[in-house]
TORLOZA-571527 format. One record per residue (C-alpha): x, y, z; residue in one letter. Coordinates in steps of 0.02 Angstrom, whole numbers, plus 32768, in hexadecimal, padded with zeros to 4 digits. Example, Ala and Ser with C-alpha at 12.3 -4.5 7.8 and 13.67 -1.06 7.14 Angstrom:
2
{x->8267 | y->7F1F | z->8186 | resn->A} $
{x->82AC | y->7FCB | z->8165 | resn->S} $
END
This chain:
140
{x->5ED6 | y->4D66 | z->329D | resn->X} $
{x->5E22 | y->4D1C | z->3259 | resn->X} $
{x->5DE0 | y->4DCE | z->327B | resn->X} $
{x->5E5D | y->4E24 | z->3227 | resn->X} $
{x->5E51 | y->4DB3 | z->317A | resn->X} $
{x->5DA3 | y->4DB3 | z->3193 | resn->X} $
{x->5D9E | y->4E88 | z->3191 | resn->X} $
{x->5DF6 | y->4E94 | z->30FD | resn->X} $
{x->5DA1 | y->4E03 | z->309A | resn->X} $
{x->5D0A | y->4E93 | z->3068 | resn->X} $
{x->5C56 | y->4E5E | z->3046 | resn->X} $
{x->5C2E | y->4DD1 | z->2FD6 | resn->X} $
{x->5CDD | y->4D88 | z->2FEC | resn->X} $
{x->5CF5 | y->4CBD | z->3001 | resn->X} $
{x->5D98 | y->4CB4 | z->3075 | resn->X} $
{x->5DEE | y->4BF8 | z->30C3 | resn->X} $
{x->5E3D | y->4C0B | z->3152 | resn->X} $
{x->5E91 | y->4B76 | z->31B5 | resn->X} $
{x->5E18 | y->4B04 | z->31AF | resn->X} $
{x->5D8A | y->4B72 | z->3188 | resn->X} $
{x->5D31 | y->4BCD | z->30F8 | resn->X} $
{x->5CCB | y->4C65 | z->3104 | resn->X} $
{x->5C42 | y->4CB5 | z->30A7 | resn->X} $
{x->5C4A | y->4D58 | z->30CA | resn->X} $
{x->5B94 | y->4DD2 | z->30D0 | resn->X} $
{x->5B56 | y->4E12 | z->3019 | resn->X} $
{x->5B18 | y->4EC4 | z->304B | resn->X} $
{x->5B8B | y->4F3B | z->3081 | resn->X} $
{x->5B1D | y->4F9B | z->30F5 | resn->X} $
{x->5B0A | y->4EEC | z->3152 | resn->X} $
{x->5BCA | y->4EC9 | z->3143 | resn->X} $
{x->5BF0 | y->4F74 | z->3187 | resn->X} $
{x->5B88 | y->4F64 | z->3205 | resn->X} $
{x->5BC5 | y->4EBF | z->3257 | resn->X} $
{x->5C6F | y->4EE6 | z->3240 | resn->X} $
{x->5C42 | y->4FA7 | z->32A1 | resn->X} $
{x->5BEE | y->4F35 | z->332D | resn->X} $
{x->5C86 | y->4EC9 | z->3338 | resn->X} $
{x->5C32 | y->4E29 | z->32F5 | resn->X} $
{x->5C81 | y->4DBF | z->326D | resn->X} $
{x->5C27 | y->4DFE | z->31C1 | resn->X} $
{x->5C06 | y->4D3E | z->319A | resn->X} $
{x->5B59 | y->4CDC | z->3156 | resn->X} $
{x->5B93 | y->4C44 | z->3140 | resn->X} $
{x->5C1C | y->4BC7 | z->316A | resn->X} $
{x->5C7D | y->4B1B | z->3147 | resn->X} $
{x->5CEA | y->4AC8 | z->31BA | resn->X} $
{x->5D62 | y->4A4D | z->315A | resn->X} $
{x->5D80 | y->4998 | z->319C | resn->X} $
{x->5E30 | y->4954 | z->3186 | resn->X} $
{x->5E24 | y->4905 | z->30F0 | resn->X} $
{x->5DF5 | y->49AB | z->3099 | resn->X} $
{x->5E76 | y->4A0B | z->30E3 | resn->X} $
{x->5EFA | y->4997 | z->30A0 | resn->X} $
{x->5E93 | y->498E | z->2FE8 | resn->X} $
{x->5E85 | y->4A46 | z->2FEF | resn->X} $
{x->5F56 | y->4A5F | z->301D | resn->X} $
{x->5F78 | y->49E5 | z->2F8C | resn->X} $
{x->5F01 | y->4A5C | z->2F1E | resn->X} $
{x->5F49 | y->4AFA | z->2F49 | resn->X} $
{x->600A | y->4AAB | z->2F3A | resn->X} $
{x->5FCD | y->4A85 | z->2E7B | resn->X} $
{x->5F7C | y->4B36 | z->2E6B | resn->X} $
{x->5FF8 | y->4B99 | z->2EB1 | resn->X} $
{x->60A3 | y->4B36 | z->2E9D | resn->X} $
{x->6074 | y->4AD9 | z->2E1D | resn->X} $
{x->60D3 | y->4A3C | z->2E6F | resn->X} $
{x->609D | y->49C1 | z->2EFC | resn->X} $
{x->6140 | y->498B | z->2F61 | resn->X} $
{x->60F8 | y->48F1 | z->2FA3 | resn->X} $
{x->616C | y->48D6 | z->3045 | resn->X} $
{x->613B | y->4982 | z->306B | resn->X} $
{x->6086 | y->4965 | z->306D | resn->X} $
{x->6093 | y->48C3 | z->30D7 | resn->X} $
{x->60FB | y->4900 | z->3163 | resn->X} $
{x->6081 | y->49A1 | z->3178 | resn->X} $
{x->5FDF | y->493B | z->3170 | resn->X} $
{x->602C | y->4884 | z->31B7 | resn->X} $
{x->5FEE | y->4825 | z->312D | resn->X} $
{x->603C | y->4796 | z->30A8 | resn->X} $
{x->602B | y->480F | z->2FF8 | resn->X} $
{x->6012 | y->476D | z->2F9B | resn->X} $
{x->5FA6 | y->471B | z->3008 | resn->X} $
{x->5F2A | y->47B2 | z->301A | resn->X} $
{x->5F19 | y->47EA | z->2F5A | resn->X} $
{x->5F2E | y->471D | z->2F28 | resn->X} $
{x->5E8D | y->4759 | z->2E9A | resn->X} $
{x->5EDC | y->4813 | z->2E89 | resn->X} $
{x->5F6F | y->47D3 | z->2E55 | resn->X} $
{x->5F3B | y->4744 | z->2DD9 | resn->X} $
{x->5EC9 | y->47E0 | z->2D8B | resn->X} $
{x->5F59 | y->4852 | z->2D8D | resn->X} $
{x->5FAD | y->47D5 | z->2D1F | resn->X} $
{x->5F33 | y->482D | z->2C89 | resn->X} $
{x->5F6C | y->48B9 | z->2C86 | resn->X} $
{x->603F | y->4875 | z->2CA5 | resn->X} $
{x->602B | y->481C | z->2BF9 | resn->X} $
{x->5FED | y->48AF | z->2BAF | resn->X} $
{x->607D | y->4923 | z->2BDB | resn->X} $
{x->6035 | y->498F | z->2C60 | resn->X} $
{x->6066 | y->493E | z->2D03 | resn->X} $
{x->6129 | y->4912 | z->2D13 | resn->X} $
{x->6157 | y->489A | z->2DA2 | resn->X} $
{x->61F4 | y->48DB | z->2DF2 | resn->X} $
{x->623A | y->484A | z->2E7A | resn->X} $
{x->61B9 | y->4873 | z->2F1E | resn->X} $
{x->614D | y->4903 | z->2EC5 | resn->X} $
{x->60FD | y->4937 | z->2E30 | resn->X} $
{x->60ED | y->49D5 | z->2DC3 | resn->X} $
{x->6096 | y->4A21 | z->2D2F | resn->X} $
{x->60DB | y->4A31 | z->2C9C | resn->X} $
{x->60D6 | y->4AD3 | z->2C19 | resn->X} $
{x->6045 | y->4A7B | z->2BDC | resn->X} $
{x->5FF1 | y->4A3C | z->2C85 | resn->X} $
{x->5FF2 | y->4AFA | z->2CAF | resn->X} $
{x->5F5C | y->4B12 | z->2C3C | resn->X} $
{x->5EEB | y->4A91 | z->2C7D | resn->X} $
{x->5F20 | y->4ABD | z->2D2D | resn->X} $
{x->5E61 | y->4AA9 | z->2D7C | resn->X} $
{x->5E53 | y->49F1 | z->2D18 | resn->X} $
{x->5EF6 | y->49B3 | z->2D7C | resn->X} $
{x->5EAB | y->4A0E | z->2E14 | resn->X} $
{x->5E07 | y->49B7 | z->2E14 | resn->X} $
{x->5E51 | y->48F9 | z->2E27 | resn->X} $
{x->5E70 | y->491A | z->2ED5 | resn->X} $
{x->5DCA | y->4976 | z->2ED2 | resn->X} $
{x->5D57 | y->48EC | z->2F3F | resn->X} $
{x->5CBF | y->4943 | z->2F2D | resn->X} $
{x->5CB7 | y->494A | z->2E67 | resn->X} $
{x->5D0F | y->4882 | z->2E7E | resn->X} $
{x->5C69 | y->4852 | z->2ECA | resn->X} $
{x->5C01 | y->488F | z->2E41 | resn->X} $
{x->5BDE | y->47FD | z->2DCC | resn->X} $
{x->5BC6 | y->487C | z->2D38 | resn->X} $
{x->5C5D | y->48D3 | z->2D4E | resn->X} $
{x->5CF1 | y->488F | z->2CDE | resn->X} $
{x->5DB0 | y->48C7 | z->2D12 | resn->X} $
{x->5E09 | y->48B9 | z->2C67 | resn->X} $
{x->5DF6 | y->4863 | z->2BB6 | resn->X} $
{x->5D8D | y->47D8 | z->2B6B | resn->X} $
END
């Protein structure tokens, strides 16, 4: 299965898979030629601990669904939501006030509006830019 996502990624392509991601080569003669000699066309790597698996799934749920169903994303990673995102969710709270984030019982959602600032409601479970002392989530 990695082969086969990894053949049609192409050169230059950035692909996750599981709990990988994947830089694939930059040149096609050099991509063509691993792939010909049945090696993965790959320069680079990152293998994701748990915690960013579970930030990443909460990410992508936003992204893609534009929800987070809470119970859903405890029971697959074994973790108290609350507990976890304890800061996430006191940030979140920003963006809830202004109308972009609805709380629906044991999830969340954007709104119409929260659809246009889609990467700001992304990035408070984003703990890389969260330990940057410059970086600022939302408002004043």
């Amino acid at each position: 299965e990695f082969r086969r996502v990894l053949f049609r990624s192409g050169p230059t392509s950035t692909n996750a898979f599981g709990r990988y991601y994947f830089q694939s080569l930059y040149e096609l003669p050099q991509y063509t030629e691993a792939v010909n000699a049945g090696r993965f066309p790959v320069f680079k790597g990152y293998r994701l601990s748990d915690d960013e698996r579970l930030r990443r799934d909460v990410i992508f749920r936003i992204q893609c669904r534009q929800e987070v169903d809470i119970g859903a994303v405890e029971r697959e990673h074994g973790i108290d939501f609350a507990s976890y995102f304890a800061p996430e969710l006191e940030r979140l709270e920003r963006f809830v006030a202004d109308g972009m984030v609805a709380r629906e019982g044991r999830s969340f959602r954007l709104t119409a509006l929260g659809r246009f600032f889609t990467p700001h409601v992304c990035r408070v479970f984003d703990a890389f830019l969260a330990a940057d002392p410059n970086y600022k989530i939302h408002g004043p």
